[in-house]
C-alpha positions in Angstrom: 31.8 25.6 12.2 30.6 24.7 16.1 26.5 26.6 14.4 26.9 24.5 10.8 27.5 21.6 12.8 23.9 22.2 15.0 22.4 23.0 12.1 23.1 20.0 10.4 21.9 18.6 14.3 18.6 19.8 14.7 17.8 19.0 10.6 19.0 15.4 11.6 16.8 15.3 14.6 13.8 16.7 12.4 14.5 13.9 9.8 14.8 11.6 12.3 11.3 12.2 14.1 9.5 13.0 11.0 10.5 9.0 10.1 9.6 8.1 13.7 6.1 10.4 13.4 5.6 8.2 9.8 6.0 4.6 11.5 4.1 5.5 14.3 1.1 6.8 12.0 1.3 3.9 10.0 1.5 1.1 12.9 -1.6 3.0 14.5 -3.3 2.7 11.1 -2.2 -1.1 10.7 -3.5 -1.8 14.2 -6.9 -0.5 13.6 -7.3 -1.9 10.4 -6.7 -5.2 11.3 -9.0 -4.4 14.5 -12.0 -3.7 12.0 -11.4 -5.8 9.6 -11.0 -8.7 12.0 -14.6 -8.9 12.3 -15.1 -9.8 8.5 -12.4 -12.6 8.9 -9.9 -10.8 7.4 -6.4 -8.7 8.1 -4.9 -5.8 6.5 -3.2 -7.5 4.2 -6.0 -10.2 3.0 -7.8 -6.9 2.4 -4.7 -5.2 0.5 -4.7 -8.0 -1.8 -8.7 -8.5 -2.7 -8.7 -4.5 -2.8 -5.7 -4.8 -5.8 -7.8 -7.8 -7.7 -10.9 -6.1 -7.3 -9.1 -3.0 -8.9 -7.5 -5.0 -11.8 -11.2 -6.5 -12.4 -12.3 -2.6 -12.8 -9.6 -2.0 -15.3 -10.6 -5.5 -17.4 -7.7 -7.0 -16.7 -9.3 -9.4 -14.4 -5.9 -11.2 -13.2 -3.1 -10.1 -11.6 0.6 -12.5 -11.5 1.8 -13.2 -8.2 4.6 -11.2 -8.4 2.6 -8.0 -9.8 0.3 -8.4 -6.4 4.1 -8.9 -4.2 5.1 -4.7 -5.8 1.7 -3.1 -4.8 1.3 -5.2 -1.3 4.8 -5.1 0.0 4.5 -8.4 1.4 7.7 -11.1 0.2 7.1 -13.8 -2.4 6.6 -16.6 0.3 4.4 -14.9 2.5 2.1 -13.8 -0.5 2.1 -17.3 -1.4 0.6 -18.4 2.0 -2.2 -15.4 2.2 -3.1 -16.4 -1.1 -3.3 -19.8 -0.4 -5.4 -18.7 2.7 -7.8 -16.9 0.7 -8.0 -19.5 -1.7 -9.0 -22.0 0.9 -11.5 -19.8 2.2 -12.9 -19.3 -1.4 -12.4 -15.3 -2.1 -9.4 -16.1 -4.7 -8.9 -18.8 -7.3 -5.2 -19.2 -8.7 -4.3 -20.4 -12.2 -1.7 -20.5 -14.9 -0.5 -17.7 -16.2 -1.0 -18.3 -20.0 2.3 -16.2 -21.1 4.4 -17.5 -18.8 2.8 -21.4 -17.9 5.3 -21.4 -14.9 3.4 -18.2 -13.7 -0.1 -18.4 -11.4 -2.6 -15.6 -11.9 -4.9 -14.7 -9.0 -8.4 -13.9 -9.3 -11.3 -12.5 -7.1 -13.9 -15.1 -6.9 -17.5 -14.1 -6.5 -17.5 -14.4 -3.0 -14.0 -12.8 -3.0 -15.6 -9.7 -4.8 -19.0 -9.6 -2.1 -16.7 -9.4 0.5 -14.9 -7.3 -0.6 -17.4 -4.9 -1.4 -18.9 -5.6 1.9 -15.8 -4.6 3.6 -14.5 -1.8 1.5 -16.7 1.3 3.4 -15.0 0.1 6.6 -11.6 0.1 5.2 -11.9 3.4 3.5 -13.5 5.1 6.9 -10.8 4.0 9.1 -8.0 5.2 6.3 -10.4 8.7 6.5 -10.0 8.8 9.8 -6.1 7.8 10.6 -4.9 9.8 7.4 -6.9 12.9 7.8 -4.8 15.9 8.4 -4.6 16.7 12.1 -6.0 20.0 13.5 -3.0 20.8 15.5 -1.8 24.2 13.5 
């Protein structure tokens, strides 16, 4: 029982530092994005958001509901409301109602909203390249 019970152990452990490896990875990625990004005026999140408009304009849909943007950024109702509102200000999104649903808002990439981001994107991508790449330690 005593050699289940350290099996079960060590698999716990490697579960355990596999998570640990996996927010560690991701806050050095966070980190660096924001470092990058910084110098366009924006954060990891701003980015996240123009990056899922500029995708929905690619697909024709040209809109995304506020709620479809809070499941793909991961970001709660309230503080996707104040990034929006942010980007808004600075004139990369415009908001309107959502015509299905006219206590719904709609968010769209503004001209500006869409250079930017197209500006930005090389630098976004290169830094995901170069945190997410596989390591060479085999």
């Amino acid at each position: 029982m005593a050699a289940k019970n350290g099996e079960v152990d060590r698999a716990e452990r490697a579960l355990v530092e596999q998570w640990r490896d996996m927010l560690a990875l991701h806050a050095r990625t966070q980190c660096e994005l924001d470092r990058v990004l910084h110098r366009h005026g924006l954060c990891a999140s701003d980015f996240e958001v123009l990056d899922v408009l500029a995708e929905s304009a690619e697909n024709a849909a040209c809109s995304y509901r506020l709620q479809e943007i809070a499941e793909r950024v991961h970001l709660t109702q309230s503080a996707l409301s104040r990034l929006i509102a942010r980007l808004e200000k600075d004139g990369l999104v415009e908001r309107g109602l959502c015509a299905e649903d006219r206590r719904g808002v709609r968010v769209a990439l503004t001209g500006k909203g869409r250079a930017l981001h197209g500006d930005v994107l090389p630098a976004q991508r290169a830094v995901l390249t170069r945190m997410l790449a596989p390591s060479d330690a085999s």
